[in-house]
C-alpha positions as CSV (number, residue, x, y, z in Angstrom):
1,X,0.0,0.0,0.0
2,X,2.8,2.5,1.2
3,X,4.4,2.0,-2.4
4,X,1.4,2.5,-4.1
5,X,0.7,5.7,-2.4
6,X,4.3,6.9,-3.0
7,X,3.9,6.1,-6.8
8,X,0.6,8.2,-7.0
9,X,2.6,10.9,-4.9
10,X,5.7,11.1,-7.2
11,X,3.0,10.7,-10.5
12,X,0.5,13.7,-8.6
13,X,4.1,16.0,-8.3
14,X,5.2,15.4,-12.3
15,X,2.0,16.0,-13.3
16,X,1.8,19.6,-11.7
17,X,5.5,20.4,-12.9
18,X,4.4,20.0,-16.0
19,X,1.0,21.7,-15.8
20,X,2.9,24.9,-14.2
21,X,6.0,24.8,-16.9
22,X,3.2,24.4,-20.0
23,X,1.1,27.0,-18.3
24,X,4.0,29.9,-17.4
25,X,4.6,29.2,-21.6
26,X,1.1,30.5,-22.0
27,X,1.2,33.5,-19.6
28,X,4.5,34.8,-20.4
29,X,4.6,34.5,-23.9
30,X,3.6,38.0,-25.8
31,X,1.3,38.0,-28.2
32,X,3.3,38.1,-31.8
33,X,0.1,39.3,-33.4
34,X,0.7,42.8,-31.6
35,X,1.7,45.8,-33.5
36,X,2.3,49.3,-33.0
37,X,1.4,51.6,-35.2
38,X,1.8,56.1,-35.4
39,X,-0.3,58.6,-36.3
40,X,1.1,61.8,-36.7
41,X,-0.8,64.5,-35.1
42,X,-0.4,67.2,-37.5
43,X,0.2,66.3,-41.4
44,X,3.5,67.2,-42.8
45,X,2.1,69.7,-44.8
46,X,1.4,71.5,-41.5
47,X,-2.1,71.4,-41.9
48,X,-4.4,70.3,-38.9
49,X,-5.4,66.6,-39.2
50,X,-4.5,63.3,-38.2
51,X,-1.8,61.3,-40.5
52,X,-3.1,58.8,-41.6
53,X,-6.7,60.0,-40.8
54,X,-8.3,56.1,-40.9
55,X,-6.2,53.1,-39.1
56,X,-7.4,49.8,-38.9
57,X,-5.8,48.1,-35.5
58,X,-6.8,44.7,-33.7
59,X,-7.8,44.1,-30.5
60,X,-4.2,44.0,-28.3
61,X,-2.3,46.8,-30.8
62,X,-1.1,50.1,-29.8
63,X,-1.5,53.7,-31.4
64,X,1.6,56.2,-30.5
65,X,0.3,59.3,-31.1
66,X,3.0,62.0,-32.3
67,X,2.7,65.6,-32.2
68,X,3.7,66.5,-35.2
69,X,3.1,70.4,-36.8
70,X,0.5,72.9,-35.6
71,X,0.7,73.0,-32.0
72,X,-0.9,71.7,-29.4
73,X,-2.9,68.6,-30.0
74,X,-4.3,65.8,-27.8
75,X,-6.0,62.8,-28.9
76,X,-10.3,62.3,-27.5
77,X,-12.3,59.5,-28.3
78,X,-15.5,60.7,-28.6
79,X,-18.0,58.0,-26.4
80,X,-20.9,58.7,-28.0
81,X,-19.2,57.7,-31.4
82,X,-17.8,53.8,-30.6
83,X,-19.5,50.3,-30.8
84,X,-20.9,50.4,-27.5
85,X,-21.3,54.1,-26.4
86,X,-19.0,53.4,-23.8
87,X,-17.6,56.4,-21.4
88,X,-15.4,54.5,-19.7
89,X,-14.1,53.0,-23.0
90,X,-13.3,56.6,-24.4
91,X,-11.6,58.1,-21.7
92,X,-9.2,55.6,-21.4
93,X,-8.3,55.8,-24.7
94,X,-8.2,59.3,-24.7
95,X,-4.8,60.8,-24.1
96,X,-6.2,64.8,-22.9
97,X,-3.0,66.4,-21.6
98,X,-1.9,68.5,-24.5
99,X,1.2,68.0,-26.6
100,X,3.6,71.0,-27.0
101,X,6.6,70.2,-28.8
102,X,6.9,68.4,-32.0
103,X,8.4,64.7,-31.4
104,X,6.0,64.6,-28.5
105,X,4.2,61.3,-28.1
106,X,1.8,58.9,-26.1
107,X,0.2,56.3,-26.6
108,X,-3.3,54.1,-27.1
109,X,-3.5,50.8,-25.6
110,X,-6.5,48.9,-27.6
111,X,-7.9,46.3,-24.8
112,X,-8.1,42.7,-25.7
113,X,-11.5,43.1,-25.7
114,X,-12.3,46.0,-27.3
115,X,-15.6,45.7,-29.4
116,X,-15.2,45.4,-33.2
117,X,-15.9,48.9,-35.0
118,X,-15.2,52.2,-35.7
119,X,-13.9,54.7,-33.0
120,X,-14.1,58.6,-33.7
121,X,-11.3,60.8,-32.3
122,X,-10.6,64.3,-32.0
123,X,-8.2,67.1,-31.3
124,X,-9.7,68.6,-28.7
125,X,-8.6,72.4,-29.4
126,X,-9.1,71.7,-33.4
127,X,-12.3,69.8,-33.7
128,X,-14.2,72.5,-34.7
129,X,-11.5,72.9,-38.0
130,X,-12.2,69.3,-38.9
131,X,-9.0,67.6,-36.9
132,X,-11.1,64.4,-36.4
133,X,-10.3,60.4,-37.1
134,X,-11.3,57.1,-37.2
135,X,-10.1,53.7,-36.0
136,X,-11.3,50.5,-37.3
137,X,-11.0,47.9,-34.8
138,X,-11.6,44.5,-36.3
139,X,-12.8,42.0,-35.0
């Protein structure tokens, strides 16, 4: 009996090595489907927009946002304009502090799960000259 129950014991303690090595492979490992992608805030012809104006991203990418030409900018997701009318979703993809300088960035973390659609963005002190943009997040 006693060597049974030292079999099962050293079978029971191989069996959750192997379960926590195969799971720390899972948790640790990035996800190689991430990317990172700019948008210049600012076109390089100094006009006030957002370069490129449309981005399609994936749930998991990142947006830096760089301040570009024409002084200050900010990026604001505008919460009545995503998938799910979501506040809380907008603000914290909304970067409000204004840039300054030119190089300036920050950035946009899209959450894992972020619903599939289109997001509308703003410059907050040139909305009202048409500094507004999109981003497509795909399902």
């Amino acid at each position: 009996m006693k060597s049974i129950v030292a079999k099962l014991r050293r079978l029971t303690i191989v069996v959750v090595t192997v379960l926590l090595i195969a799971s720390s492979f899972v948790i640790f490992t990035p996800s190689a489907s991430a990317e990172t992608y700019t948008i210049k805030l600012g076109t390089d012809k100094g006009t006030l927009g957002f370069e490129p104006k449309t981005l399609t991203v994936k749930p998991g990418d990142t947006i830096e946002w760089q301040n570009n030409k024409v002084p200050p900018h900010n990026v604001v997701f505008d919460p009545v304009k995503n998938p799910n009318k979501d506040k809380a979703l907008a603000a914290s993809l909304s970067n409000k502090k204004l840039l300054m300088n030119p190089g300036q960035t920050v950035t946009t973390a899209i959450p894992a799960d972020a619903p599939a659609g289109e997001y509308t963005f703003y410059c907050e002190p040139h909305r009202g000259a048409g500094m507004v943009g999109k981003i497509i997040v795909q399902g």
